[in-house]
Backbone atoms as SQL, in Angstrom:
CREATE TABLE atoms (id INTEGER PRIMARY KEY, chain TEXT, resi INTEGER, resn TEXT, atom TEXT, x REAL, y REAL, z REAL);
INSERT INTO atoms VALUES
  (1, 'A', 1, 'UNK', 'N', -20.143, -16.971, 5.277),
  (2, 'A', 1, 'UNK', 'CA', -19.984, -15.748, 6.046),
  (3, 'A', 1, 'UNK', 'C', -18.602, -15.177, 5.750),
  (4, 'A', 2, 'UNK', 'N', -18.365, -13.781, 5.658),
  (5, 'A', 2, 'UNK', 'CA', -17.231, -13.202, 5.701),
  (6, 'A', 2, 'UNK', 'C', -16.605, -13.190, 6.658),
  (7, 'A', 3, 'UNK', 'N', -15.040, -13.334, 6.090),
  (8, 'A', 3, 'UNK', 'CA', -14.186, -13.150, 6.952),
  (9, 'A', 3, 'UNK', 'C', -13.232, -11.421, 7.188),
  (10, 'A', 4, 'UNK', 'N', -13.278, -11.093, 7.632),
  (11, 'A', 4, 'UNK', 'CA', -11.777, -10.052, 7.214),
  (12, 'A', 4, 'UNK', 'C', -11.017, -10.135, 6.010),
  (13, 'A', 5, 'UNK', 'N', -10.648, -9.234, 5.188),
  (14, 'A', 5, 'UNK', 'CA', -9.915, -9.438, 4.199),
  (15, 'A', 5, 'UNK', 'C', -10.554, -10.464, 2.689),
  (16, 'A', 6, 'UNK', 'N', -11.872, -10.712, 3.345),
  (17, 'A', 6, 'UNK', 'CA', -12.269, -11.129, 2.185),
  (18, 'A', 6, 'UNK', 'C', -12.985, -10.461, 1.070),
  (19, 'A', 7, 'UNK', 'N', -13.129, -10.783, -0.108),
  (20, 'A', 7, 'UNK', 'CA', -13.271, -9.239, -1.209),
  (21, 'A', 7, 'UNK', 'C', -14.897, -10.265, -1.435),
  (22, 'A', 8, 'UNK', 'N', -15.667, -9.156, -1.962),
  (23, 'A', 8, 'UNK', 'CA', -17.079, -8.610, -2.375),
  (24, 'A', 8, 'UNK', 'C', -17.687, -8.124, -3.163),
  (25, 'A', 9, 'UNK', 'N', -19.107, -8.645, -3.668),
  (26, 'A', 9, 'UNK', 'CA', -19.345, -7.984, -4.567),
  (27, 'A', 9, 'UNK', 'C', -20.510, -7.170, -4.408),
  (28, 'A', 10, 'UNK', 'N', -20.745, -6.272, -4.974),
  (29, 'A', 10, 'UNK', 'CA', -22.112, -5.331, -4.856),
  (30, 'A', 10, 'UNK', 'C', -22.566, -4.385, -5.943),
  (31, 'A', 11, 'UNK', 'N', -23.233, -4.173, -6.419),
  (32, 'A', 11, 'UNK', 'CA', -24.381, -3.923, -7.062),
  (33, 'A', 11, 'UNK', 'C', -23.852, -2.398, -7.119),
  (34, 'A', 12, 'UNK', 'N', -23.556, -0.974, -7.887),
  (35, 'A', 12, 'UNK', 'CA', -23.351, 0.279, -7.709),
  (36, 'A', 12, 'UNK', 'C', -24.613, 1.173, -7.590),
  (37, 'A', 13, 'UNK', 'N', -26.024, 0.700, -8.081),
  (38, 'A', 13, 'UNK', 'CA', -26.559, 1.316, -8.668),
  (39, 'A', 13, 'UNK', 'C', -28.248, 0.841, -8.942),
  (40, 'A', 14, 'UNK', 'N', -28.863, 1.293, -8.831),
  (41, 'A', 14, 'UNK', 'CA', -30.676, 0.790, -8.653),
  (42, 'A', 14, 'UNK', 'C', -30.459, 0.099, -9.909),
  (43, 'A', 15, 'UNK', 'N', -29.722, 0.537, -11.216),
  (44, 'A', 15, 'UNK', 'CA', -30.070, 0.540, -12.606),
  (45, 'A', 15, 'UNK', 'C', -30.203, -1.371, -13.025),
  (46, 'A', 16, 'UNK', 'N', -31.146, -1.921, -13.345),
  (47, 'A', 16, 'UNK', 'CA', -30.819, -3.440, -13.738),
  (48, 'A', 16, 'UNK', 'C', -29.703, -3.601, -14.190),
  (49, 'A', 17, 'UNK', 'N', -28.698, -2.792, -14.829),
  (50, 'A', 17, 'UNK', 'CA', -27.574, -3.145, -15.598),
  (51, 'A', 17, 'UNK', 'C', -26.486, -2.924, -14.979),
  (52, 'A', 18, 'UNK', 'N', -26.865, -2.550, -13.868),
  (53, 'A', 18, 'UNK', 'CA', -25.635, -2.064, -12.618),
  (54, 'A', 18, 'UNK', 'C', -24.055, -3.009, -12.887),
  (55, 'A', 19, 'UNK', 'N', -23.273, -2.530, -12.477),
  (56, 'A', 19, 'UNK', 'CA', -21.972, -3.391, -12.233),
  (57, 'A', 19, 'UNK', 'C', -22.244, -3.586, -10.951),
  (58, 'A', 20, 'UNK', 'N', -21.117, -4.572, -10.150),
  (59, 'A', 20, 'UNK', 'CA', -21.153, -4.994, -8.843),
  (60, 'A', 20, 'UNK', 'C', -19.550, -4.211, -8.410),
  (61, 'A', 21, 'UNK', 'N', -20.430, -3.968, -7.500),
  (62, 'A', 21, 'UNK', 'CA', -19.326, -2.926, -6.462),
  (63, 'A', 21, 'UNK', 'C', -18.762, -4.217, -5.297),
  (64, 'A', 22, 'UNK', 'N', -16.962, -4.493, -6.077),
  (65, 'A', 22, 'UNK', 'CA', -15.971, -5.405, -5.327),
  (66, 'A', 22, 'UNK', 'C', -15.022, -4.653, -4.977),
  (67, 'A', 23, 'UNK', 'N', -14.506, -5.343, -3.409),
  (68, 'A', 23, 'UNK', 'CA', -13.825, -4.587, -2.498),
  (69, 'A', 23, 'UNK', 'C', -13.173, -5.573, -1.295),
  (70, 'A', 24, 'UNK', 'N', -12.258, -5.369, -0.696),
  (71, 'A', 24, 'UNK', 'CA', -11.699, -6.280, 0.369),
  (72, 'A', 24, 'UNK', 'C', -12.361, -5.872, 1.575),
  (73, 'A', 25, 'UNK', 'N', -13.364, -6.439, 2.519),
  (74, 'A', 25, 'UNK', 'CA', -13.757, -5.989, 3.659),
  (75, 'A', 25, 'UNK', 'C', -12.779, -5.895, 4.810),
  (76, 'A', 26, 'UNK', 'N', -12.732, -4.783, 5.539),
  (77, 'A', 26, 'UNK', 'CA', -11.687, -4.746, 6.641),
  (78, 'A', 26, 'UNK', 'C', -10.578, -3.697, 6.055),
  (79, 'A', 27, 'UNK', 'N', -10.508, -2.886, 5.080),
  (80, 'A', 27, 'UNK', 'CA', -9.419, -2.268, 4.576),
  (81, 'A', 27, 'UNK', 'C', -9.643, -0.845, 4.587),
  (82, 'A', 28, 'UNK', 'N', -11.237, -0.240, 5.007),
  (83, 'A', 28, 'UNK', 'CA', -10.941, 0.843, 4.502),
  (84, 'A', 28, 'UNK', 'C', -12.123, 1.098, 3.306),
  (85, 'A', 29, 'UNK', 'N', -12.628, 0.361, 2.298),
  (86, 'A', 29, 'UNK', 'CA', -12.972, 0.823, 0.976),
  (87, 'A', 29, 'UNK', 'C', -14.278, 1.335, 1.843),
  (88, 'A', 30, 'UNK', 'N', -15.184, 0.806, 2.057),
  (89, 'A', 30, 'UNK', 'CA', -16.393, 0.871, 2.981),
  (90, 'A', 30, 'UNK', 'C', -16.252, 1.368, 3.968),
  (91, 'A', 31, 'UNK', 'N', -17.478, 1.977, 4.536),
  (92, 'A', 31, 'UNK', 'CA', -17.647, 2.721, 6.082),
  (93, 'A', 31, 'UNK', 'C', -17.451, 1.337, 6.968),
  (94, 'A', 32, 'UNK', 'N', -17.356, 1.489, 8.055),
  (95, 'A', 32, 'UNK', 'CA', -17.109, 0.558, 9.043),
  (96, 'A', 32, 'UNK', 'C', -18.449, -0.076, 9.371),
  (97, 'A', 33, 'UNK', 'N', -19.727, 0.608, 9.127),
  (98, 'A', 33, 'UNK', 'CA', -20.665, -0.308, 9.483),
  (99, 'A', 33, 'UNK', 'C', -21.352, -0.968, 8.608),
  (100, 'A', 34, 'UNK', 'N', -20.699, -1.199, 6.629),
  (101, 'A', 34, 'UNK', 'CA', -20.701, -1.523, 6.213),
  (102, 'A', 34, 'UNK', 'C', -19.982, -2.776, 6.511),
  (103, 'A', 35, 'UNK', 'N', -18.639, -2.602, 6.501),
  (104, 'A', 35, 'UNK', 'CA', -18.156, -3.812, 7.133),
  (105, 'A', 35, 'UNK', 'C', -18.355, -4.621, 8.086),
  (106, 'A', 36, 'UNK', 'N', -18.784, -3.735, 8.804),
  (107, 'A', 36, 'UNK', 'CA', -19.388, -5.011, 9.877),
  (108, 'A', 36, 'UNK', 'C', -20.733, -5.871, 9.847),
  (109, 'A', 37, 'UNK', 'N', -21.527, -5.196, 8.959),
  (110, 'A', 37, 'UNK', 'CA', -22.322, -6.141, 8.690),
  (111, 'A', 37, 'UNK', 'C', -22.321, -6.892, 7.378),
  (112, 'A', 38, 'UNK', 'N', -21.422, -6.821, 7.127),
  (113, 'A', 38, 'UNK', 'CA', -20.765, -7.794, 5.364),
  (114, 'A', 38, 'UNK', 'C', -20.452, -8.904, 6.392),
  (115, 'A', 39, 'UNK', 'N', -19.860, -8.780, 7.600),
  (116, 'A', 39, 'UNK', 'CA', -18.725, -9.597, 7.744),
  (117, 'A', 39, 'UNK', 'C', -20.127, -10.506, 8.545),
  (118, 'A', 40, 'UNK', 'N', -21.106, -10.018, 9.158),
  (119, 'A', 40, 'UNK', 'CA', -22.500, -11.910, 9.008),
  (120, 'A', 40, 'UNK', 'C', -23.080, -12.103, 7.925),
  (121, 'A', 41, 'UNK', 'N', -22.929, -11.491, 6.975),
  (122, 'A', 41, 'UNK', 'CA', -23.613, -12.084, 5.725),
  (123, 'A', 41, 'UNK', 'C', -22.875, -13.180, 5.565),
  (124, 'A', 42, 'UNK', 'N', -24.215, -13.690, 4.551),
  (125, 'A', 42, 'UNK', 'CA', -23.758, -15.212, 3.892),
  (126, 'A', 42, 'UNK', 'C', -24.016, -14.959, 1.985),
  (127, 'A', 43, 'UNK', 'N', -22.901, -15.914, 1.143),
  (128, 'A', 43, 'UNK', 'CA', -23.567, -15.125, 0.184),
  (129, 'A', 43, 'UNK', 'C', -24.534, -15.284, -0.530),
  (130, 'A', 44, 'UNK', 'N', -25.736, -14.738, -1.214),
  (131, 'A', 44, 'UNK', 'CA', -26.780, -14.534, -1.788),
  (132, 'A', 44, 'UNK', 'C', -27.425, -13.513, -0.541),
  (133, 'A', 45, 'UNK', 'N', -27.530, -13.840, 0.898),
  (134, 'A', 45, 'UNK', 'CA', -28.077, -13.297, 1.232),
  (135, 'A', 45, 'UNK', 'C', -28.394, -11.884, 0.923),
  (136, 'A', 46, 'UNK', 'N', -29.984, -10.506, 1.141),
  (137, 'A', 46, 'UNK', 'CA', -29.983, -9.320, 1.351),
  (138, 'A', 46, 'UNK', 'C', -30.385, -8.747, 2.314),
  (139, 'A', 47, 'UNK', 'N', -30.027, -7.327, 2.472),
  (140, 'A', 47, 'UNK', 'CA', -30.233, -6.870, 3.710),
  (141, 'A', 47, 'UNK', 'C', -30.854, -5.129, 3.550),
  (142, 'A', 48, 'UNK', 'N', -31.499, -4.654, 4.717),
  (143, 'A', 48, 'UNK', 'CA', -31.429, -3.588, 4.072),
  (144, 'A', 48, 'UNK', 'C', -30.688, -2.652, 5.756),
  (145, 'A', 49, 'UNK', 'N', -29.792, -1.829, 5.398),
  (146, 'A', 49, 'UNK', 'CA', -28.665, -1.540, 6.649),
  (147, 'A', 49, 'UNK', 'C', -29.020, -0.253, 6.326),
  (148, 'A', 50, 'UNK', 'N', -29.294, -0.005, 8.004),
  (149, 'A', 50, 'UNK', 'CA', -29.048, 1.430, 8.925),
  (150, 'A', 50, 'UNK', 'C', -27.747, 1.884, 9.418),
  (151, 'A', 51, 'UNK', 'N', -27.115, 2.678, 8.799),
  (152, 'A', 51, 'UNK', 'CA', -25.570, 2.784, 9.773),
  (153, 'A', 51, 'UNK', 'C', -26.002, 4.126, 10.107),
  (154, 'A', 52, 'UNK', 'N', -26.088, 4.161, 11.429),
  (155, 'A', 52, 'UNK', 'CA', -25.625, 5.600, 11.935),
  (156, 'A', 52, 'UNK', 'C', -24.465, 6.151, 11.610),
  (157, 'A', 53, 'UNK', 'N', -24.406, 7.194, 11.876),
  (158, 'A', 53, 'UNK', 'CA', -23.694, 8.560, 11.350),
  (159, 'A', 53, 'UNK', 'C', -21.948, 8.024, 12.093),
  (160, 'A', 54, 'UNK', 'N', -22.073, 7.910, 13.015),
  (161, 'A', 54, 'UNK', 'CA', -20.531, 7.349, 13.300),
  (162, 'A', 54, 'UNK', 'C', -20.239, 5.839, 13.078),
  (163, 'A', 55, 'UNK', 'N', -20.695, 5.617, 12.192),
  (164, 'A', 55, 'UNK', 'CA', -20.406, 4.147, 11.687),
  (165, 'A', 55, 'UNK', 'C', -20.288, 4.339, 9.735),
  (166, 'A', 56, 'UNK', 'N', -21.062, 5.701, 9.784),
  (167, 'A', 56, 'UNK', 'CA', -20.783, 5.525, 8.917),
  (168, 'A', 56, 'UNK', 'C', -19.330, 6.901, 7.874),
  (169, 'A', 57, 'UNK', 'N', -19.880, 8.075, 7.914),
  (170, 'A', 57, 'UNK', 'CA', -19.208, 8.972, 7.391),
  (171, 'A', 57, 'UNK', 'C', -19.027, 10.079, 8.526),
  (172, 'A', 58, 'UNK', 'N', -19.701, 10.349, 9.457),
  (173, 'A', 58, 'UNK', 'CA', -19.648, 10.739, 10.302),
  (174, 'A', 58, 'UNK', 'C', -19.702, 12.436, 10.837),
  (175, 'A', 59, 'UNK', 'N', -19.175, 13.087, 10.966),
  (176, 'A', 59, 'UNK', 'CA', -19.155, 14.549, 11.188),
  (177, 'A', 59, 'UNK', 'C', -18.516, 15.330, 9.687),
  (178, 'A', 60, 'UNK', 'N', -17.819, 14.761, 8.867),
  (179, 'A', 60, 'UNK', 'CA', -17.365, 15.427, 7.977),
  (180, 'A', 60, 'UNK', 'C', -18.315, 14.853, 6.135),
  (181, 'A', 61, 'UNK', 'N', -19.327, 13.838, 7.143),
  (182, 'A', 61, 'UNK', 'CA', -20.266, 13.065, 5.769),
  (183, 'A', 61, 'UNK', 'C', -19.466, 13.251, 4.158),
  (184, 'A', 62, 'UNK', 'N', -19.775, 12.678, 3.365),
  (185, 'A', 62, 'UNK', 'CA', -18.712, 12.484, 2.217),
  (186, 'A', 62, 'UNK', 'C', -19.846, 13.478, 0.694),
  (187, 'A', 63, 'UNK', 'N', -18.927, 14.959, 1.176),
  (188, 'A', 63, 'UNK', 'CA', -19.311, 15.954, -0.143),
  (189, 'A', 63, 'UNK', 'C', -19.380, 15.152, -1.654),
  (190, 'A', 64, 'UNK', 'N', -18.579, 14.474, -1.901),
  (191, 'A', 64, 'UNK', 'CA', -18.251, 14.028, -3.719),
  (192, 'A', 64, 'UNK', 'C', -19.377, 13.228, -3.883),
  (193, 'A', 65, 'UNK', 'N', -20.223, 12.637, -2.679),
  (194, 'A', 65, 'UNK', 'CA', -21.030, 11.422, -3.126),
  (195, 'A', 65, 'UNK', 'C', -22.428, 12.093, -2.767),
  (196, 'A', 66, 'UNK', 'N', -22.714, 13.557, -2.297),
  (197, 'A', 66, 'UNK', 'CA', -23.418, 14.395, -1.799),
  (198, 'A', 66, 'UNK', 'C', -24.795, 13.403, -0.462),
  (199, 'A', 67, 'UNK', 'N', -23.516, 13.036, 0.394),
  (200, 'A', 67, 'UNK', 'CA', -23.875, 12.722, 1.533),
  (201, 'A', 67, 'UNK', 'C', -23.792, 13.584, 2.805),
  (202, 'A', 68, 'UNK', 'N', -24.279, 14.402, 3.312),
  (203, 'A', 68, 'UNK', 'CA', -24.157, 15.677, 4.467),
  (204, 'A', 68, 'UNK', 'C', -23.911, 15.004, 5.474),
  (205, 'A', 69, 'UNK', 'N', -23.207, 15.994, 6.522),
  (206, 'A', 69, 'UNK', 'CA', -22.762, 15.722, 7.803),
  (207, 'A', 69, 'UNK', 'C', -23.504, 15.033, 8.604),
  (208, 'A', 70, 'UNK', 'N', -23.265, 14.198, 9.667),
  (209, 'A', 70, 'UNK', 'CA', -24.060, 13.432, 10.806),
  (210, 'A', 70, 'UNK', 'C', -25.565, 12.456, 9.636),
  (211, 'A', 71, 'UNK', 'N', -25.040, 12.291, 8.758),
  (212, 'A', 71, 'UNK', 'CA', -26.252, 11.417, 7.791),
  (213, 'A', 71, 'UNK', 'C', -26.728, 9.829, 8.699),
  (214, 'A', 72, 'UNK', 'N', -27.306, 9.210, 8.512),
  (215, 'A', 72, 'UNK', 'CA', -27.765, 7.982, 8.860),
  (216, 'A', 72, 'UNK', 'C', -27.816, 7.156, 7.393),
  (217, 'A', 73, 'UNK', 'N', -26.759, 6.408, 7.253),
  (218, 'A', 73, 'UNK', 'CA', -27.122, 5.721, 5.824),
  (219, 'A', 73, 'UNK', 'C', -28.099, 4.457, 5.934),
  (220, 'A', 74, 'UNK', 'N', -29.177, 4.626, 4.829),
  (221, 'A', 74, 'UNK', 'CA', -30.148, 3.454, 4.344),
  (222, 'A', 74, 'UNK', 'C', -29.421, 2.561, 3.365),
  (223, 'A', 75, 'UNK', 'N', -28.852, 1.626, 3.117),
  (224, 'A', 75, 'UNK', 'CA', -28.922, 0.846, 1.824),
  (225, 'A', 75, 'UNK', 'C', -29.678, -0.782, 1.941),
  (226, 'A', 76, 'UNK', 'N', -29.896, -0.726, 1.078),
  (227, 'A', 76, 'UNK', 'CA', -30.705, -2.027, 0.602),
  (228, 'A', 76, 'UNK', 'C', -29.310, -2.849, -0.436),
  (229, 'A', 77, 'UNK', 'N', -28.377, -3.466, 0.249),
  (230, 'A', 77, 'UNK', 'CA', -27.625, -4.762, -0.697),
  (231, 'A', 77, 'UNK', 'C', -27.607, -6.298, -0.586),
  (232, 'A', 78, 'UNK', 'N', -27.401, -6.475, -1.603),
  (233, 'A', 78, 'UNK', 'CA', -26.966, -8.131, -1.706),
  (234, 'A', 78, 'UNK', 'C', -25.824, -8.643, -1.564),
  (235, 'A', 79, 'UNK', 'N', -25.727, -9.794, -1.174),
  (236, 'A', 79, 'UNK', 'CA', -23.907, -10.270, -1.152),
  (237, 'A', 79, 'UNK', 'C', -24.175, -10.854, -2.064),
  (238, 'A', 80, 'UNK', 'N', -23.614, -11.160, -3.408),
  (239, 'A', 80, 'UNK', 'CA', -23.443, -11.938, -4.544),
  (240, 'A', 80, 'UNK', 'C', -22.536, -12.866, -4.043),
  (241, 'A', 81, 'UNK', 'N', -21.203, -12.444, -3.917),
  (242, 'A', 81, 'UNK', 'CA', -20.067, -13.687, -4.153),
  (243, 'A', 81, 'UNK', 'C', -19.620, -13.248, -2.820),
  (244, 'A', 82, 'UNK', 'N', -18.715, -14.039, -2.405),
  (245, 'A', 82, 'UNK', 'CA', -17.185, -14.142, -1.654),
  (246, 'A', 82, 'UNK', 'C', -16.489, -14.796, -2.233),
  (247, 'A', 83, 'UNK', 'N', -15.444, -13.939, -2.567),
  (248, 'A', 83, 'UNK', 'CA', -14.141, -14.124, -3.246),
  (249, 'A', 83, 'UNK', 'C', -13.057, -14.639, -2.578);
């Protein structure tokens, strides 16, 4: 299980050849309700996470990644490692 400050790996991309998207949980890189549910994973485990809109990007949703305001994010990830 994660702790705070512990770094991660994840997957960027549906594509089989994806890279893994690594990051320190607790800092910021991720929405907060990303982090909070990194932080009961175990690793290998997957999940597939609902973050509501204030957990996740919230009233100003994130234009560059063409996510709109008040969104509800779906993702489907894996925890590979803890680092």
């Amino acid at each position: 299980v994660l702790k705070n400050g512990d770094k991660t790996n994840f997957p960027q991309k549906r594509q089989k050849n994806a890279k893994a998207l690594s990051f320190k949980v607790g800092t910021g890189k991720v929405t907060r309700g990303w982090d909070e549910v990194l932080l009961t994973m175990s690793k290998g485990e997957k999940a597939r996470l609902e973050i509501e809109p204030e957990w996740a990007y919230g009233k100003k949703g994130q234009p560059d990644a063409k996510i709109p305001p008040n969104a509800k994010l779906i993702l489907k990830v894996e925890l590979l490692d803890i680092l």
